[in-house]
C-alpha positions as CSV (number, residue, x, y, z in Angstrom):
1,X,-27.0,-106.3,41.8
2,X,-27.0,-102.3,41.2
3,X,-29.0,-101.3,38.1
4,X,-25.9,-98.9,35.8
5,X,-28.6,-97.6,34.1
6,X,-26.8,-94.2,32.8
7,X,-24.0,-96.5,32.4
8,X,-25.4,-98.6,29.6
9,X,-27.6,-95.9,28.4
10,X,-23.8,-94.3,27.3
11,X,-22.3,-97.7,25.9
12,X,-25.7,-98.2,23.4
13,X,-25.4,-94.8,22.3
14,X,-21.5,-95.0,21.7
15,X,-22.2,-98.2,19.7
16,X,-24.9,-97.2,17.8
17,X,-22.6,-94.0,16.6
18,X,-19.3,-95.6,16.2
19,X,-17.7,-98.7,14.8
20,X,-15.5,-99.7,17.1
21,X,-16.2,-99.0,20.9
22,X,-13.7,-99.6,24.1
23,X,-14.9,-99.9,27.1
24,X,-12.0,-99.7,29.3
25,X,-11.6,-99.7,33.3
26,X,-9.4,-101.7,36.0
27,X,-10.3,-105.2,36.6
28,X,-13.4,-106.1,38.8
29,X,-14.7,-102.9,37.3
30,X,-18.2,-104.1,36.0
31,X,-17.1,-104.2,32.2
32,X,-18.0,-107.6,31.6
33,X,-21.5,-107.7,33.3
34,X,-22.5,-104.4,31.0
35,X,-21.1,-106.0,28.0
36,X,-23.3,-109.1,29.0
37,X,-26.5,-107.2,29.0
38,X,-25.4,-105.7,25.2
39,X,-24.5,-109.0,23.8
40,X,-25.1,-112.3,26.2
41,X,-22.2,-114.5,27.1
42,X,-23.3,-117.7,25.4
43,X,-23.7,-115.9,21.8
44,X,-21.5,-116.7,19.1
45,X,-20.8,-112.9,18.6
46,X,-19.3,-112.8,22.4
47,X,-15.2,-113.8,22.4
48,X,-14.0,-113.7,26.1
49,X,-10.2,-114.2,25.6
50,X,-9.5,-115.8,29.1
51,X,-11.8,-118.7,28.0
52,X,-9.7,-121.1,26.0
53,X,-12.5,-121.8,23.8
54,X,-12.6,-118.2,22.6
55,X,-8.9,-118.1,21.8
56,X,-9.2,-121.2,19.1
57,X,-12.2,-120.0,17.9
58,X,-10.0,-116.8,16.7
59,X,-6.9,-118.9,15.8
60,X,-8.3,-118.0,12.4
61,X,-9.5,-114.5,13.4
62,X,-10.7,-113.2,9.8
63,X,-12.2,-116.3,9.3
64,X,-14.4,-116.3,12.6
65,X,-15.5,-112.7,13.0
66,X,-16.1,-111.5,8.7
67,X,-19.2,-113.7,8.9
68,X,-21.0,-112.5,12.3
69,X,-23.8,-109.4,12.2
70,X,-24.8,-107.0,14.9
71,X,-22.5,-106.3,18.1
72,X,-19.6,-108.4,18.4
73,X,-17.8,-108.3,21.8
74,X,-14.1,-109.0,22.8
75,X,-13.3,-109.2,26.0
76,X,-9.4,-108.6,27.7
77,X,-8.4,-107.8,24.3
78,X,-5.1,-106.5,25.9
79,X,-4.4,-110.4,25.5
80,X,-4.5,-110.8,21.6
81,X,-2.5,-107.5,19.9
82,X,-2.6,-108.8,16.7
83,X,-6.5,-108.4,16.5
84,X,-6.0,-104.9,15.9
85,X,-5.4,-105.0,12.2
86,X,-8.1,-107.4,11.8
87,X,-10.6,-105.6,13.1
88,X,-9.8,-102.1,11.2
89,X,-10.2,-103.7,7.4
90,X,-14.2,-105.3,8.9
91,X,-14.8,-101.8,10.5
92,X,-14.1,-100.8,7.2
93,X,-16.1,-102.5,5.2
94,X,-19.2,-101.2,3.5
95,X,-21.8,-101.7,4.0
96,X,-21.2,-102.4,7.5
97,X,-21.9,-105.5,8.7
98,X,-20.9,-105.8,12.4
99,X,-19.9,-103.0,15.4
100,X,-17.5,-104.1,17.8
101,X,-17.4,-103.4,21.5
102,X,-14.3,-104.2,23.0
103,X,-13.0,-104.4,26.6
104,X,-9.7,-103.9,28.2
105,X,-8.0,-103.5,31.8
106,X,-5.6,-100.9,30.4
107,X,-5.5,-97.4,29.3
108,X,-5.3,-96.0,25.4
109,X,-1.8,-94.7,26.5
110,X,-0.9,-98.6,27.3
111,X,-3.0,-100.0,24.8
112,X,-1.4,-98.1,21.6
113,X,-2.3,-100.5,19.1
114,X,-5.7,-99.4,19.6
115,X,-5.3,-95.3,19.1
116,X,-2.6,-95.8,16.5
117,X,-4.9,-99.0,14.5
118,X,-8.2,-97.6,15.0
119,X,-8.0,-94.1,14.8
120,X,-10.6,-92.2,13.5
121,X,-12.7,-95.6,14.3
122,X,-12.8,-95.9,17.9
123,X,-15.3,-94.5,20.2
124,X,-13.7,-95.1,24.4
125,X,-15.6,-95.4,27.2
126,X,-14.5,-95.4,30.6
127,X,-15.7,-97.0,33.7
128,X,-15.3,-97.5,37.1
129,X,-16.1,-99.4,39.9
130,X,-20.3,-98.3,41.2
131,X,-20.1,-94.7,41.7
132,X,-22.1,-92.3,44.3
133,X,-24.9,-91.8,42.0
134,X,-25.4,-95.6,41.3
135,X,-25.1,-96.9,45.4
136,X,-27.4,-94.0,46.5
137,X,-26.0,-90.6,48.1
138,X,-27.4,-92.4,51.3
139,X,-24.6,-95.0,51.6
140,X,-22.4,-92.4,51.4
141,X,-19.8,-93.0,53.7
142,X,-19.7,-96.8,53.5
143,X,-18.9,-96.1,49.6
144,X,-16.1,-93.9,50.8
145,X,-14.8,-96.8,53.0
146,X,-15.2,-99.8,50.9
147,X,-14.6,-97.9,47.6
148,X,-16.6,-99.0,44.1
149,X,-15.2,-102.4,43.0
150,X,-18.0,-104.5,43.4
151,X,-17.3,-107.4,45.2
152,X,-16.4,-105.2,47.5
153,X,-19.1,-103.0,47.8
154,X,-21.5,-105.6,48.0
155,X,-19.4,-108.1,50.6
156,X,-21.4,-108.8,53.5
157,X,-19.6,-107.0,56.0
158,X,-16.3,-104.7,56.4
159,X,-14.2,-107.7,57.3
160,X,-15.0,-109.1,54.1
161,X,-14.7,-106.7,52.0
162,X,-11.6,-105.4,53.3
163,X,-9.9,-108.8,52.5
164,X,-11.5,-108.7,49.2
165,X,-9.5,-105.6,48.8
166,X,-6.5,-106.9,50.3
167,X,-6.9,-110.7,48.0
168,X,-7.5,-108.0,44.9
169,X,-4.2,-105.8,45.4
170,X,-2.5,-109.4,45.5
171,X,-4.0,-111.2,42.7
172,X,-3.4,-107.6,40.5
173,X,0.4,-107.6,41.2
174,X,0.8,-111.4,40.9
175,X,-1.4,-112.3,38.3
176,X,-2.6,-109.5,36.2
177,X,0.6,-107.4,35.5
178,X,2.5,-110.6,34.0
179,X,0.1,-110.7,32.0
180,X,0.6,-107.5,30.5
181,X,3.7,-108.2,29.6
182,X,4.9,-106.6,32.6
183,X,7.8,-108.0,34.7
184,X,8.5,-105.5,37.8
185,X,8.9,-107.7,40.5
186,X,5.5,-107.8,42.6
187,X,7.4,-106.8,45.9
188,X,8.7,-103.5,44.9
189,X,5.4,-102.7,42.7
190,X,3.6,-103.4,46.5
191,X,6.0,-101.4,48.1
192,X,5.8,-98.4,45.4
193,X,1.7,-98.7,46.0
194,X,1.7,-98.4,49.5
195,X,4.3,-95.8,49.3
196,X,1.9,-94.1,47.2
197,X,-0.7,-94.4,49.7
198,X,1.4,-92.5,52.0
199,X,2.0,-89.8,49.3
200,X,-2.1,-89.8,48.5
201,X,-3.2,-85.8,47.9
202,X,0.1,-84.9,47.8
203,X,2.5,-83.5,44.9
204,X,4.4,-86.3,43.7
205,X,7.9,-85.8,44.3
206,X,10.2,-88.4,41.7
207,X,13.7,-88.1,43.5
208,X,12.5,-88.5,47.0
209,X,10.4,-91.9,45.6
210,X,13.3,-93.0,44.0
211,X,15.5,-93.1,47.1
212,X,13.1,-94.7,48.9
213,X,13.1,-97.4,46.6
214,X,16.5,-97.6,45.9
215,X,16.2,-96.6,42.0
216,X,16.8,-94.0,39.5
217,X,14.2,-91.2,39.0
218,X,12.8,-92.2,35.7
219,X,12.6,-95.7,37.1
220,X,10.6,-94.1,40.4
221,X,8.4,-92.2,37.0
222,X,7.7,-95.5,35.1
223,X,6.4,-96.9,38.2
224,X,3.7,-94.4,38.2
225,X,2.7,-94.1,34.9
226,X,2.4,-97.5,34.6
227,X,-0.3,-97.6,37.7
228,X,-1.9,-94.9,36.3
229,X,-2.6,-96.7,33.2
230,X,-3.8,-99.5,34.9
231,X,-6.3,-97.2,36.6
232,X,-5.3,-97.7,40.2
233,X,-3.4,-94.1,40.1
234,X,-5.0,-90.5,39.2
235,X,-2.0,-87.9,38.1
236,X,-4.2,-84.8,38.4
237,X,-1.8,-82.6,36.8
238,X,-1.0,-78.5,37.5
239,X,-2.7,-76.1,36.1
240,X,-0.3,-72.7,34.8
241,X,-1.9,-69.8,34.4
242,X,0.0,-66.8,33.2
243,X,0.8,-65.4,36.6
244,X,3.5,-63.6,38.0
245,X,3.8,-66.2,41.3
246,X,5.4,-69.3,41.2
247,X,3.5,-72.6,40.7
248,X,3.4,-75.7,41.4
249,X,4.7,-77.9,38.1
250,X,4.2,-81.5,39.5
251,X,1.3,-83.0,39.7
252,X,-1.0,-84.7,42.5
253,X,-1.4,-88.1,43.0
254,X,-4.0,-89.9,44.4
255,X,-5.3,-93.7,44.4
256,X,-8.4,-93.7,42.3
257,X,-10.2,-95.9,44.7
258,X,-10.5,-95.2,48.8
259,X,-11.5,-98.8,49.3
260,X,-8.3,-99.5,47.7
261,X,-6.4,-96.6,49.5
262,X,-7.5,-97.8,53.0
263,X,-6.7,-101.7,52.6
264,X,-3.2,-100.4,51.6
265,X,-2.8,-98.0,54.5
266,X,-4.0,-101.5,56.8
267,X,-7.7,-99.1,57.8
268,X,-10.4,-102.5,57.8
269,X,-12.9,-100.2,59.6
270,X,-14.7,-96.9,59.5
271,X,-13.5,-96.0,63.2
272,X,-9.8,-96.7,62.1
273,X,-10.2,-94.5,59.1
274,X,-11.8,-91.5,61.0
275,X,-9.1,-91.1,63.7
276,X,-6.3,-91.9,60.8
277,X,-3.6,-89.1,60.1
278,X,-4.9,-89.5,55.7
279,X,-8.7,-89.4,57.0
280,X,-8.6,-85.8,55.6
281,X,-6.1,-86.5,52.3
282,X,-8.6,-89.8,51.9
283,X,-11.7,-87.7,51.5
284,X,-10.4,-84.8,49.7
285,X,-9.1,-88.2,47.0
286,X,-12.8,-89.7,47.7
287,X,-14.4,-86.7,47.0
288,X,-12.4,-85.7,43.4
289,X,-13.0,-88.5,42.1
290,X,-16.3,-89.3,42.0
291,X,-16.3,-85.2,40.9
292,X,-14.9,-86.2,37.9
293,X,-16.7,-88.9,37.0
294,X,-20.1,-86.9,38.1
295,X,-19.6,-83.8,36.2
296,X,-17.4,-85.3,32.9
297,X,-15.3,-82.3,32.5
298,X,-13.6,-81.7,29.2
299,X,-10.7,-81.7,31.0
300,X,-9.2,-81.7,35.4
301,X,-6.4,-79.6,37.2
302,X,-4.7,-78.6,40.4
303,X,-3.7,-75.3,41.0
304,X,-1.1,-73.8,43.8
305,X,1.6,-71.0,44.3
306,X,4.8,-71.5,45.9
307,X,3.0,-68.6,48.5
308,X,0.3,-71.2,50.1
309,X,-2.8,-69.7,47.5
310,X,-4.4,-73.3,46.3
311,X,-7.5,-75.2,44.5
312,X,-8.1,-78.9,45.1
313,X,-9.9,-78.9,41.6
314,X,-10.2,-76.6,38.3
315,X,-12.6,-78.1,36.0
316,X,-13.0,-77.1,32.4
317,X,-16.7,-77.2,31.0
318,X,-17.8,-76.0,27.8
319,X,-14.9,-74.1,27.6
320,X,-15.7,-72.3,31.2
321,X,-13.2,-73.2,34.5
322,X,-15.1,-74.1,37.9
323,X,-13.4,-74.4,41.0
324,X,-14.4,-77.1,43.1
325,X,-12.3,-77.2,46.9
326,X,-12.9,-79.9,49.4
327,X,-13.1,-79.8,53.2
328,X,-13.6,-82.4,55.6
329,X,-15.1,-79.7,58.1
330,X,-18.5,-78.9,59.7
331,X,-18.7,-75.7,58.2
332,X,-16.3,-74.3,56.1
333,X,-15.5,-70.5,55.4
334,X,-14.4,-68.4,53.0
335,X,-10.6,-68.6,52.9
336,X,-8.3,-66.2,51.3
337,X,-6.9,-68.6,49.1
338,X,-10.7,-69.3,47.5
339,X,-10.7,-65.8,47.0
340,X,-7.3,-65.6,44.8
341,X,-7.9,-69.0,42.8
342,X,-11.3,-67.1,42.5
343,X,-9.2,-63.8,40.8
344,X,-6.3,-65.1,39.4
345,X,-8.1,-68.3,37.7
346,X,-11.3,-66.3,36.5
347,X,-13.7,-69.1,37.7
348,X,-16.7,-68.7,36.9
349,X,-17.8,-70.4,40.3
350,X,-16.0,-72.2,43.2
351,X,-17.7,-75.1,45.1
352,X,-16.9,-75.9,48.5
353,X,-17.9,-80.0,48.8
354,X,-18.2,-81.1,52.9
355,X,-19.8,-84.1,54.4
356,X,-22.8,-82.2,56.1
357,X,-26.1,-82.0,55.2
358,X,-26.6,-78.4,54.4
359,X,-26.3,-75.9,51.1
360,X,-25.4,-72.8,51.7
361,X,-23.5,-69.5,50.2
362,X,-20.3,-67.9,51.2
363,X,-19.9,-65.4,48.3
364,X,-21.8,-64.7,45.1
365,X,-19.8,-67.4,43.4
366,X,-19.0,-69.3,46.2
367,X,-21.6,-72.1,47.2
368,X,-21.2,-74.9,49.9
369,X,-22.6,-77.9,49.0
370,X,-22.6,-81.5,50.5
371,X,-21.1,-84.4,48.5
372,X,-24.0,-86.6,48.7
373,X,-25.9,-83.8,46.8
374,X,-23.6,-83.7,43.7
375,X,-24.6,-87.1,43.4
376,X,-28.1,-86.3,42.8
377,X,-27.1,-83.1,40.5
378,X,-23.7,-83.0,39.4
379,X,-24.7,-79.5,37.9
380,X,-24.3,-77.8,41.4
381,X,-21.1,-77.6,40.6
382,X,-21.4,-76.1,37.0
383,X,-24.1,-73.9,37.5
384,X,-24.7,-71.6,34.0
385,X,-23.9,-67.8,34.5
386,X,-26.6,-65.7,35.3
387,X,-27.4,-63.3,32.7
388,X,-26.1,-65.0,29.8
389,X,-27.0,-67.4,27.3
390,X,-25.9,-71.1,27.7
């Protein structure tokens, strides 16, 4: 197994400062094995609600959870609504008695009971499959191929893991929506996904979706929100700034996870992936997410002009915007479109990531810098101004 060290580090501080913590994140994520090292599986205090033992001990919820102490942990607890209420009046209480960490496969957005119940109560944490920091900037383009769940990281070989991928997207729209409550037929949810996979890095288009599936736009809409709130789907929505060009208003999509991406674009192998058409699309994806979850921005964008002037990434940071642009190239250049995003956005500084080896400057705010290395130092890419005060 792969130590999450900073991983847990974050969940123990969250839990010792709130009273109710979510740790939230698709399946196969890694939720359960870092809840397990909080509070371990065979402690009364630990309710998984796929075990049917778990769900009669909380047929009688007050009465099994008001007497326990410490950390108590409920797992999938997408599956029991109604715990909700319960567990605001014993966050309540004073003194305190207990802290509850609690896990779910869906988002805050899908999971309302929890921001409309809890608010004011709930600290919510999010994670991912292993990201580039945890498998080692080394292994990074077998990370890139296989993606961060797990299993499939750690499968003994590409064939393995590729069917892992393949049994997971199956099992997810089979199994796991239903039980959400959720009752899009698993065909045209598969067909949506790999359409999406053909849309990856690209701004999402509603009507031209929904005549390829045969339905109305908001229908075309739902579809995506829903997978985004699942975690499978990143919207990285536009950024407007108050310019006199036209913008782009609609966001970007992209599948969260390249191992994910490439089993639905039928890519088992590294070789099939490199002379791909998406090869370029896949790593620009690759290389925002694991961005994101690197640096923890207060907050992600896109940027373009109806005139061809772009930026794969604006990042807001202590109230500051960085640029971040991503090129699958031996050695990129300046480009006149890094200098306008540069102007018209006011970044403070623009990161070129690339595959290579090799940091190096293009312009006084304008570094090169290889992915692997973010990994190592995610402040490369929100280096403090020079001459002022942090």
């Amino acid at each position: 197994m792969i130590p999450r060290t900073r991983r847990l580090a974050e969940l123990r501080t969250a839990l010792k400062r709130s009273r109710v913590t979510a740790l939230i994140g698709p399946r196969q994520a890694g939720k359960t094995t870092l809840a397990r090292e909080i509070v371990p599986a065979d402690s009364p205090s630990y309710f998984d609600l796929e075990d049917p033992r778990s769900l009669a001990r909380l047929d009688e919820p007050m009465t099994a959870l008001a007497p326990l102490r410490g950390t108590i942990v409920i797992d999938e607890v997408q599956r029991r609504p109604d715990l909700f209420p319960i567990l605001r009046v014993l966050a309540d209480r004073r003194p305190l008695r207990a802290r509850f960490l609690i896990l779910g496969s869906s988002s805050p957005e899908l999971l309302r009971q929890s921001s409309e119940t809890l608010a004011g109560r709930i600290e919510t944490i999010e994670l991912s499959g292993f990201g580039l920091d945890e498998v080692g900037s080394g292994a990074l383009v077998r990370h890139w191929g296989r993606g961060g769940f797990p299993p499939s990281w750690l499968a003994r070989s590409e064939v393995a893991s590729f069917v892992w991928r393949s049994q997971f997207i199956q099992t997810f729209l089979e199994r796991d929506l239903p039980q959400f409550g959720i009752t899009i037929p698993a065909r045209t949810l598969f067909r949506f996904w790999t359409m999406l996979a053909h849309y990856h890095g690209g701004v999402w288009n509603a009507a031209e979706a929904a005549r390829s599936l045969s339905v109305s736009e908001p229908t075309a809409r739902r579809y995506l929100d829903l997978l985004s709130g699942l975690f499978m789907v990143r919207q990285l929505q536009p950024w407007h700034a108050n310019l006199n060009k036209r913008q782009v208003k609609s966001p970007k999509v992209y599948l969260r996870d390249s191992g994910l991406l490439h089993a639905l674009l039928g890519l088992s192998t590294g070789s099939e992936l490199l002379s791909h058409p998406k090869v370029g699309a896949s790593w620009e994806g690759y290389a925002i997410e694991q961005t994101i979850q690197l640096v923890r921005p207060e907050a992600a964008y896109f940027w373009g002009t109806h005139t061809g002037a772009e930026l794969d990434l604006l990042l807001i940071k202590g109230g500051r915007r960085y640029g971040v642009e991503v090129k699958l190239q031996d050695a990129p250049r300046l480009t006149p479109s890094m200098r306008t995003a540069l102007s018209d956005l006011e970044l403070e500084h623009l990161t070129v990531l690339y595959p290579g080896d090799q940091r190096y400057s293009l312009d006084r705010r304008v570094n090169v810098v290889p992915l692997a290395e973010v990994a190592r130092m995610p402040e490369v890419i929100t280096p403090k101004p020079r001459g002022r005060r942090a």
